[in-house]
Rosetta silent file (secondary structure, phi, psi, omega in degrees, C-alpha in Angstrom):
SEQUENCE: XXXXXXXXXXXXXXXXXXXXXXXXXXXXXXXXXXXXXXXXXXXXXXXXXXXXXXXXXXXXXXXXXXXXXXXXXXXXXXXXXXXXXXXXXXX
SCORE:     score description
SCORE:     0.000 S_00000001
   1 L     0.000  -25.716 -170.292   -0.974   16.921   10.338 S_00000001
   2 L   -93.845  -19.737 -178.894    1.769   16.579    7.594 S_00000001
   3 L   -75.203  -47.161 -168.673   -0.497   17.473    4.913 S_00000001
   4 L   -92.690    9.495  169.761   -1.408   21.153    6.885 S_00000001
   5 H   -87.969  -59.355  156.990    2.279   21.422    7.694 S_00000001
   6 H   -69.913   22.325  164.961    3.347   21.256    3.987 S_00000001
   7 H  -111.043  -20.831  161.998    0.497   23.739    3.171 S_00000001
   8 H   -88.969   -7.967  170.920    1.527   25.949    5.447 S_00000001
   9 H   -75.851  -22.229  177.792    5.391   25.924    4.339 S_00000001
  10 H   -75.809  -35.509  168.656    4.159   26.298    0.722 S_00000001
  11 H   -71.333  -23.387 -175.874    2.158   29.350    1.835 S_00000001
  12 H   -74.331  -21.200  178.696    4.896   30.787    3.915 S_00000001
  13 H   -62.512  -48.949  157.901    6.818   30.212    1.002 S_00000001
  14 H   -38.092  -50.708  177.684    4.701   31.826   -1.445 S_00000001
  15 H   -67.977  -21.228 -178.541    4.498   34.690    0.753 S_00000001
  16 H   -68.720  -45.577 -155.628    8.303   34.792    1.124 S_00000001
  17 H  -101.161   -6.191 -150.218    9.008   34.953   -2.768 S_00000001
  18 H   -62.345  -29.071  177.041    5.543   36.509   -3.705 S_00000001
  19 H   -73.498  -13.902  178.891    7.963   40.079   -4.418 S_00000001
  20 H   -97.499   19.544  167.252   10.296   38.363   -6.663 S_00000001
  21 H  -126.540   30.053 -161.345    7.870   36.939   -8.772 S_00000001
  22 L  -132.029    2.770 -158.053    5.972   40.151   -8.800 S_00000001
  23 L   -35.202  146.862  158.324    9.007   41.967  -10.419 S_00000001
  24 L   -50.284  152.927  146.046    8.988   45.284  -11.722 S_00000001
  25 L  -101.005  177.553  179.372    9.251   46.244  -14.982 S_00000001
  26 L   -75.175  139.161  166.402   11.675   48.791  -16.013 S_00000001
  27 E  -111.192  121.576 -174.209   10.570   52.207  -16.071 S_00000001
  28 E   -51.392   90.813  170.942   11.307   55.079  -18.409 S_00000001
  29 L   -51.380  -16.287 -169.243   11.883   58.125  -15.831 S_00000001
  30 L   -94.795   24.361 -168.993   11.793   60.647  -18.646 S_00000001
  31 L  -154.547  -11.891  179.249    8.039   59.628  -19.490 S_00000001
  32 L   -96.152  121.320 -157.582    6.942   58.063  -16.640 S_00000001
  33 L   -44.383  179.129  161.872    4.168   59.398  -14.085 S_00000001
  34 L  -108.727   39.772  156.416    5.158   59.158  -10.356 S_00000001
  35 L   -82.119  -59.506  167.557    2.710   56.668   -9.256 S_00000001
  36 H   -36.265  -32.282 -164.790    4.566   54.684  -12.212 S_00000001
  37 H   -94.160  -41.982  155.752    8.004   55.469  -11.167 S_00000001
  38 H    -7.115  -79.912  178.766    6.334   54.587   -7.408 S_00000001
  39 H   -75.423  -61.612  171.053    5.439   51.481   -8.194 S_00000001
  40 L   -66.065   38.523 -177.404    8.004   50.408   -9.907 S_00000001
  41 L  -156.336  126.772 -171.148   10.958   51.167   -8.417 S_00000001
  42 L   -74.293  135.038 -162.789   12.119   49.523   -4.852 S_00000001
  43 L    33.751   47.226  174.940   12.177   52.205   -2.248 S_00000001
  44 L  -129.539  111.242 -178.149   10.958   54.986   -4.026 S_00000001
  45 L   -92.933  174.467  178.152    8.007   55.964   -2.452 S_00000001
  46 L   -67.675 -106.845 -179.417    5.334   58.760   -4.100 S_00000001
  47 L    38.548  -73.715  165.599    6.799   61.580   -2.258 S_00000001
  48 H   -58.028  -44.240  177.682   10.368   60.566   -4.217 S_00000001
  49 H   -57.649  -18.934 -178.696    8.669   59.760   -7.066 S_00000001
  50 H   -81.138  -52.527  174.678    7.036   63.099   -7.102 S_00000001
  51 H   -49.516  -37.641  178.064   10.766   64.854   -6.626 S_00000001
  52 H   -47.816  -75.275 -178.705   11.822   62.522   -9.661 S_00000001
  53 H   -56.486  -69.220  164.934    9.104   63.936  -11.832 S_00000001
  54 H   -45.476  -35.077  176.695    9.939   67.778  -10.742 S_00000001
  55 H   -73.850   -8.209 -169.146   13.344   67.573  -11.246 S_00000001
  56 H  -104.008  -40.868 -165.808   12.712   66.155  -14.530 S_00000001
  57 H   -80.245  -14.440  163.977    9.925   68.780  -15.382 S_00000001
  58 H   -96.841  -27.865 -173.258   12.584   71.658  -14.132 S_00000001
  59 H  -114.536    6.529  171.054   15.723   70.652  -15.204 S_00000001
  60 L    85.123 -174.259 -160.860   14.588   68.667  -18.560 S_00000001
  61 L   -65.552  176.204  161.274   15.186   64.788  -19.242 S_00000001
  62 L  -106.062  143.862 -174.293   17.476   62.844  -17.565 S_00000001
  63 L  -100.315  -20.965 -162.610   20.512   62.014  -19.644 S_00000001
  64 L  -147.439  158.790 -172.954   22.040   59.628  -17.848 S_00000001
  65 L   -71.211  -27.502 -161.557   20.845   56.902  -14.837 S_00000001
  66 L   -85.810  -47.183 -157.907   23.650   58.417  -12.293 S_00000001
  67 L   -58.964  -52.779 -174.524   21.808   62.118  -12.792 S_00000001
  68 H   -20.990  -87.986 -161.855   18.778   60.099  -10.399 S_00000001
  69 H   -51.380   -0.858  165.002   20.667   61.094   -7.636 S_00000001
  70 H   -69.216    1.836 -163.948   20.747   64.974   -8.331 S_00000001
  71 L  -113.189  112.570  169.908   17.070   64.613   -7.215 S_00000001
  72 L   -40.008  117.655 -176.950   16.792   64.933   -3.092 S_00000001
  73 L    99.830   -9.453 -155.675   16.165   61.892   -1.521 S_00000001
  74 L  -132.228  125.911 -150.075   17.588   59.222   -4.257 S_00000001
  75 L  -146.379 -175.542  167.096   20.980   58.634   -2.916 S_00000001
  76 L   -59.957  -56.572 -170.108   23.387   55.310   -4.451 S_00000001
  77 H   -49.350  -96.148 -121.884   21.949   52.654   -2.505 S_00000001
  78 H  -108.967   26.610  179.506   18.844   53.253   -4.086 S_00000001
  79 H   -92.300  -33.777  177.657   19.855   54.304   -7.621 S_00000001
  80 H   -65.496  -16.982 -170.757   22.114   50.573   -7.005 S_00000001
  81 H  -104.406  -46.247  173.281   19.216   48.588   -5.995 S_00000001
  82 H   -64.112  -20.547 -168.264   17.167   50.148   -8.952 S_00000001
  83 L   -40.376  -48.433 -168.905   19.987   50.418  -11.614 S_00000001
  84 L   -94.650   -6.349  175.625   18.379   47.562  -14.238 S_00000001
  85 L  -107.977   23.898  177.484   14.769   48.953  -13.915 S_00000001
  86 E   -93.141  118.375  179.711   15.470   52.455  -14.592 S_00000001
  87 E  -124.563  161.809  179.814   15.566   53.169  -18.745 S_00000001
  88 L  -146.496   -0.367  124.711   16.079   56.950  -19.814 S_00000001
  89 L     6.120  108.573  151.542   15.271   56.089  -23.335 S_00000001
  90 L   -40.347  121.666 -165.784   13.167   57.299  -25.602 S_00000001
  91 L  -129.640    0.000    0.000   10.409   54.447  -26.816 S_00000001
Protein backbone atom coordinates (compact mmCIF):
# COMPACT_ATOMS: atom_id res chain seq x y z
CA UNK A 1 0.00 0.00 0.00
CA UNK A 2 2.89 2.51 0.72
CA UNK A 3 4.69 1.63 -2.30
CA UNK A 4 1.26 2.60 -4.66
CA UNK A 5 0.79 5.60 -2.41
CA UNK A 6 4.30 7.02 -3.17
CA UNK A 7 3.69 6.23 -6.90
CA UNK A 8 0.80 7.90 -6.97
CA UNK A 9 2.20 11.22 -5.18
CA UNK A 10 5.17 11.05 -7.61
CA UNK A 11 2.67 10.93 -10.49
CA UNK A 12 0.46 13.60 -9.11
CA UNK A 13 3.52 15.34 -8.76
CA UNK A 14 4.82 14.94 -12.11
CA UNK A 15 1.60 15.99 -13.39
CA UNK A 16 1.61 19.07 -11.13
CA UNK A 17 5.11 20.41 -12.41
CA UNK A 18 4.94 18.62 -15.88
CA UNK A 19 4.30 22.70 -17.33
CA UNK A 20 7.29 24.03 -15.67
CA UNK A 21 9.55 21.63 -16.89
CA UNK A 22 8.01 21.87 -20.28
CA UNK A 23 9.00 25.63 -20.49
CA UNK A 24 8.76 27.69 -23.39
CA UNK A 25 11.31 29.00 -25.23
CA UNK A 26 11.39 32.56 -26.07
CA UNK A 27 9.88 33.58 -29.17
CA UNK A 28 10.83 36.18 -31.73
CA UNK A 29 7.28 37.90 -32.54
CA UNK A 30 8.72 39.71 -35.52
CA UNK A 31 9.54 36.24 -37.29
CA UNK A 32 7.53 33.98 -35.66
CA UNK A 33 4.39 32.03 -37.17
CA UNK A 34 1.24 32.06 -34.94
CA UNK A 35 1.06 28.49 -34.12
CA UNK A 36 4.75 29.41 -32.83
CA UNK A 37 3.82 32.46 -31.00
CA UNK A 38 0.65 29.96 -29.81
CA UNK A 39 2.59 27.64 -28.43
CA UNK A 40 4.84 29.42 -26.88
CA UNK A 41 3.48 31.99 -25.13
CA UNK A 42 1.09 31.40 -21.85
CA UNK A 43 -2.39 32.49 -22.69
CA UNK A 44 -2.10 33.36 -26.09
CA UNK A 45 -4.22 31.23 -27.84
CA UNK A 46 -4.20 30.90 -32.04
CA UNK A 47 -6.91 33.34 -32.47
CA UNK A 48 -4.36 36.02 -30.48
CA UNK A 49 -1.63 34.68 -32.03
CA UNK A 50 -3.18 35.22 -35.36
CA UNK A 51 -3.98 39.14 -34.28
CA UNK A 52 -0.15 39.23 -33.23
CA UNK A 53 0.93 38.18 -36.67
CA UNK A 54 -1.61 40.81 -38.50
CA UNK A 55 -0.72 43.55 -36.60
CA UNK A 56 2.77 42.81 -37.27
CA UNK A 57 2.14 42.15 -41.09
CA UNK A 58 0.05 45.70 -41.11
CA UNK A 59 1.76 47.88 -39.02
CA UNK A 60 5.51 46.43 -39.61
CA UNK A 61 7.84 44.88 -36.77
CA UNK A 62 7.39 45.37 -33.40
CA UNK A 63 9.92 47.73 -31.90
CA UNK A 64 9.47 47.33 -28.60
CA UNK A 65 7.80 44.33 -26.13
CA UNK A 66 5.15 47.01 -24.57
CA UNK A 67 3.84 47.66 -28.47
CA UNK A 68 2.24 43.66 -27.81
CA UNK A 69 -0.47 45.27 -26.32
CA UNK A 70 -1.49 47.61 -29.33
CA UNK A 71 -2.71 44.23 -30.73
CA UNK A 72 -6.59 43.47 -29.46
CA UNK A 73 -6.77 41.00 -27.02
CA UNK A 74 -3.03 41.14 -25.40
CA UNK A 75 -3.64 43.34 -22.49
CA UNK A 76 -0.60 43.71 -19.35
CA UNK A 77 -1.37 40.73 -17.50
CA UNK A 78 -0.51 38.81 -20.35
CA UNK A 79 2.32 40.83 -21.94
CA UNK A 80 3.58 40.48 -17.73
CA UNK A 81 3.23 36.85 -17.57
CA UNK A 82 5.02 36.56 -21.05
CA UNK A 83 7.58 39.46 -20.70
CA UNK A 84 10.99 37.02 -20.64
CA UNK A 85 9.75 34.81 -23.57
CA UNK A 86 8.94 37.44 -25.94
CA UNK A 87 12.38 38.63 -28.06
CA UNK A 88 11.78 41.34 -30.90
CA UNK A 89 15.23 40.81 -32.16
CA UNK A 90 16.54 40.17 -35.14
CA UNK A 91 18.57 36.55 -35.18
Amino acid sequence: MLKKLISAAVLAGACLFAPLSLAAEPVNINQASAQQIATALNGVGPAKAAAIVQYRETNGPFVSVEQLTDVKGIGPATLGKNRELIQIDAE
